[in-house]
C-alpha positions as CSV (number, residue, x, y, z in Angstrom):
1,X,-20.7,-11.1,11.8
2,X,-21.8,-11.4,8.5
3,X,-22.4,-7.3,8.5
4,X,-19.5,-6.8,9.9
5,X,-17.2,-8.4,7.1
6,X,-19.7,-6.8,4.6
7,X,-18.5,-3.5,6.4
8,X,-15.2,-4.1,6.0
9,X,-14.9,-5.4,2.7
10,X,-17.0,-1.8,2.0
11,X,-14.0,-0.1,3.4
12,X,-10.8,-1.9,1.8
13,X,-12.5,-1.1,-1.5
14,X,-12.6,2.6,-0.8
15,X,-9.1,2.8,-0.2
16,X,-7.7,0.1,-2.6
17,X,-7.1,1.3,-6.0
18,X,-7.6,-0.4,-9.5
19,X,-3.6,-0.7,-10.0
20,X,-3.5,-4.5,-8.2
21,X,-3.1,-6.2,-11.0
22,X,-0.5,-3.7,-12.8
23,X,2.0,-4.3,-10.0
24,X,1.4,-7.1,-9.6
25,X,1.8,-9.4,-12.7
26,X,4.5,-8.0,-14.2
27,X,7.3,-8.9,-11.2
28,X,5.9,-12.6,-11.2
29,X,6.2,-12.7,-14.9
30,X,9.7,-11.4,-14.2
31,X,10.7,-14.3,-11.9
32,X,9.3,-16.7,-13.6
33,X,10.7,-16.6,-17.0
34,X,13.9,-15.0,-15.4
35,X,14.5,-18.3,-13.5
36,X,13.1,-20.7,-16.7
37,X,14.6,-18.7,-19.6
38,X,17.2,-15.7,-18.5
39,X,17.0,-12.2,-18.3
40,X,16.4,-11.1,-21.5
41,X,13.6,-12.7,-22.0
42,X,12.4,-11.7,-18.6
43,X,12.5,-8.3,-19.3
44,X,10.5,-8.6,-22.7
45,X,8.3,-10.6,-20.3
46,X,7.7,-8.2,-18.0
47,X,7.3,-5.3,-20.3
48,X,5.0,-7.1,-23.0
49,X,2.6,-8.3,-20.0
50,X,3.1,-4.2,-18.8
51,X,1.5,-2.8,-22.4
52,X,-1.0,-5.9,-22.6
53,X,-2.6,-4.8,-19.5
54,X,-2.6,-1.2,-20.9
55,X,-4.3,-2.1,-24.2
56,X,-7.1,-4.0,-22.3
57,X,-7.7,-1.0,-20.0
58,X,-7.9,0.9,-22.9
59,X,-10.2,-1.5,-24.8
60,X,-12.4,-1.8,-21.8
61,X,-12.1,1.9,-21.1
62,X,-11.0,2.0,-17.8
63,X,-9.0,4.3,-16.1
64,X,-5.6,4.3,-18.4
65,X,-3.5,6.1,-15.7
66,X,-3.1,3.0,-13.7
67,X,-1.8,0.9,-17.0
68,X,0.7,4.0,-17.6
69,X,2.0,4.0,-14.2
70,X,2.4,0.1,-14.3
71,X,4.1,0.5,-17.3
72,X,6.5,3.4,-16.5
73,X,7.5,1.2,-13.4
74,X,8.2,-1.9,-15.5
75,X,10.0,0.2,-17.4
76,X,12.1,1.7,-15.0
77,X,13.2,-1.8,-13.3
78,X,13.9,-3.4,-17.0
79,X,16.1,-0.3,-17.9
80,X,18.0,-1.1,-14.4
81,X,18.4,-4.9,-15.0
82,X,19.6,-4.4,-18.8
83,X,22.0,-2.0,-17.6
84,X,23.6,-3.9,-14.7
85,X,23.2,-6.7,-16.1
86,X,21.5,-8.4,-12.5
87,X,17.8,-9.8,-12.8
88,X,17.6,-8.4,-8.7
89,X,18.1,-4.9,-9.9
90,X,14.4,-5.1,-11.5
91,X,13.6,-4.6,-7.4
92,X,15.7,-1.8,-7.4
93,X,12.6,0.7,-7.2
94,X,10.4,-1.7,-5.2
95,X,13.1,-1.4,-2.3
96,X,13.5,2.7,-2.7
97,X,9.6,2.7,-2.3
98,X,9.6,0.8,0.8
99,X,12.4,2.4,2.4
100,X,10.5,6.0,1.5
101,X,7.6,5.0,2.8
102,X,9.3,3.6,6.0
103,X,11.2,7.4,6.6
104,X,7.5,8.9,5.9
105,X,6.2,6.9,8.0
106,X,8.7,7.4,11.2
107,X,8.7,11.2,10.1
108,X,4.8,11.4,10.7
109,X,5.1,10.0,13.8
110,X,8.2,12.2,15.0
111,X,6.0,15.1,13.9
112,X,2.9,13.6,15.8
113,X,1.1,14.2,12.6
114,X,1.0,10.3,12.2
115,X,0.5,8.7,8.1
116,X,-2.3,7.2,8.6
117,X,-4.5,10.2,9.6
118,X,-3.1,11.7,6.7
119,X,-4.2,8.7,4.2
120,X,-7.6,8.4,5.7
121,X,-8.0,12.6,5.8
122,X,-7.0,12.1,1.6
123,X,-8.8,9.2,0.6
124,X,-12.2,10.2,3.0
125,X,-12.1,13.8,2.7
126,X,-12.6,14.1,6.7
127,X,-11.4,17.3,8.6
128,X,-7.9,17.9,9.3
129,X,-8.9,19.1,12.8
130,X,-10.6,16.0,13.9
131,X,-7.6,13.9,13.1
132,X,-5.2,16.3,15.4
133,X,-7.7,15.8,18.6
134,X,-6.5,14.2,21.7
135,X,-9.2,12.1,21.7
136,X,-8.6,10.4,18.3
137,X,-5.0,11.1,17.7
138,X,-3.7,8.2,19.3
139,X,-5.5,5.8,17.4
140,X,-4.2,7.5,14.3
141,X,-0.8,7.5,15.5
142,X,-0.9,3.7,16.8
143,X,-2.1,2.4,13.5
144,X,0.8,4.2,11.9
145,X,3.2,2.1,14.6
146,X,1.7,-1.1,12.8
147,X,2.3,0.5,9.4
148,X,5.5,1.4,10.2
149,X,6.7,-2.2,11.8
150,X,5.2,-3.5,8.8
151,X,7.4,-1.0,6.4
152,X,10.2,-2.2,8.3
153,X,10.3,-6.0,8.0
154,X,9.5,-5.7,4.4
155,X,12.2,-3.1,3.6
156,X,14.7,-5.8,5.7
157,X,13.8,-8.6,3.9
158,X,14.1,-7.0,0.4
159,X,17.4,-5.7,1.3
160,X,19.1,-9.4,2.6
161,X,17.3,-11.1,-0.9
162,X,18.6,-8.3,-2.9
163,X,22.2,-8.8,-1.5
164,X,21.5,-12.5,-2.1
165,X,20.7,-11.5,-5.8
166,X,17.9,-14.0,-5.1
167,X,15.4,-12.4,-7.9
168,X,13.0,-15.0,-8.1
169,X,13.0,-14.8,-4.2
170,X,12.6,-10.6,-4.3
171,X,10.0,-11.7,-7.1
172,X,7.8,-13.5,-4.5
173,X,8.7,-11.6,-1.5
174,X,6.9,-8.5,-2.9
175,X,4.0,-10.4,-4.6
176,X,3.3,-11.7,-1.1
177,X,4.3,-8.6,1.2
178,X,2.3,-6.4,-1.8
179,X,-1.1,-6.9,-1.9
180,X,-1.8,-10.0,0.5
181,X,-0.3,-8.3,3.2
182,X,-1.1,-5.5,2.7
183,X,-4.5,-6.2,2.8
184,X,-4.2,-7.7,5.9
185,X,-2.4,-4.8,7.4
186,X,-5.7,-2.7,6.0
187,X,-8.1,-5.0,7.8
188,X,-6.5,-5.1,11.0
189,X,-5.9,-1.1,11.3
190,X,-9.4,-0.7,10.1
191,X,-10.5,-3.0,13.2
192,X,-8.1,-2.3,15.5
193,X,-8.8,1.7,14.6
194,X,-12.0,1.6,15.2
195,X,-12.1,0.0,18.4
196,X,-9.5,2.5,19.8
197,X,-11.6,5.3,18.7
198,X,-14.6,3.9,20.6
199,X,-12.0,4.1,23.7
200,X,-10.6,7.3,22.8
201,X,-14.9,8.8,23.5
202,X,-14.1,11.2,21.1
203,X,-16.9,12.5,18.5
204,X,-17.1,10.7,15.5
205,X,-17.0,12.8,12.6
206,X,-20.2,14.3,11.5
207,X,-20.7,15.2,15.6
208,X,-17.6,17.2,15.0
209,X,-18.6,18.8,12.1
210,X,-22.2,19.7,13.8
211,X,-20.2,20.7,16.7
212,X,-22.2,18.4,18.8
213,X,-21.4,17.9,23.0
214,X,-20.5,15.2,24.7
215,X,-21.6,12.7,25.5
216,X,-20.7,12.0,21.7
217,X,-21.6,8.8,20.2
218,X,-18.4,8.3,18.1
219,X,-17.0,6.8,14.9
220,X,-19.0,4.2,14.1
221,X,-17.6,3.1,10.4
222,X,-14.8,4.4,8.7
223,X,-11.7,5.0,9.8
């Protein structure tokens, strides 16, 4: 059991970036002083927290991308609450991004070429050609089901809070449905995936690439 969790906690890193903490402390911020002190100050919140975390990346000399990106976002949701005037429009771009990857998502699937074949083929390198298989397609495409389910109810939700103009509520609802969750989803495709390969009795990967016969072994870690 104990490998096992090893195992998986292998895998989330390879596929989670270094960007958790830029998207995620700036929308808390935003609540927070939003609800205590108004929107203004939220905003200068939200901002000021955006270019500390950049100046520590820099200081430590990590990967500056990530603090730029963070920032450009925070930047983009301030400029939309300063000009409507409405603390929920700083989840303006936080609901465009999940209804986008939503219509990705269901567009994969429509063109049985499902997302998450395409997310493991970018962030694993793997063959193209093993992913499109009959024997290991459907686990790809079934994870992608989850994903897209997933998608959905968070895109819902967002929606009825931004109507509410409940910002501290949208604040929470993507700090929880961010990360947490998403982690979770991660875990449970990565399990789920690779049980269904093992069903599937297709070749794992490196059997393909050796063009190996059957009886194939399979994918044993990694999906």
């Amino acid at each position: 059991m104990k490998d096992k969790l090893q195992e998986i906690w292998e895998e989330l890193k390879s596929v989670l970036s270094g960007s958790t903490i830029d998207t995620v402390l700036p929308p808390i911020a935003f609540g927070v002083v939003n609800a205590l002190f108004g929107l203004t100050a939220a905003v200068g919140a939200a901002v000021g927290l955006a270019l500390l975390l950049g100046v520590l990346r820099l200081i430590r000399k990590q990967s500056w991308q990530y603090a730029l990106a963070g920032l450009l976002a925070v930047a983009l949701a301030s400029g939309l609450t300063l000009l409507t005037r409405n603390a929920a429009s700083y989840f303006i771009p936080a609901i465009i991004s999940s209804a986008l990857l939503l219509l990705i998502a269901l567009g994969s699937i429509l063109l049985g070429k499902p997302l998450a074949a395409w997310a493991s083929h970018l962030t694993r390198g793997w063959p193209l050609a093993w992913f499109w298989r009959e024997d290991v397609k459907p686990a790809y495409m079934e994870v992608t089901w989850l994903w897209t389910i997933f998608f959905a109810i968070r895109l819902v939700l967002q929606i009825i809070l931004f109507q509410q103009g409940a910002a501290g509520g949208l604040a929470w609802a993507n700090t929880l449905l961010g990360w947490p969750v998403t982690i979770l989803v991660l875990v449970l495709s990565y399990i789920y995936g690779i049980w269904r390969l093992h069903k599937l009795g297709g070749p794992g990967v490196e059997e393909f690439e050796a063009g190996a016969d059957a009886p194939w072994k399979g994918q044993t870690r990694g999906f």
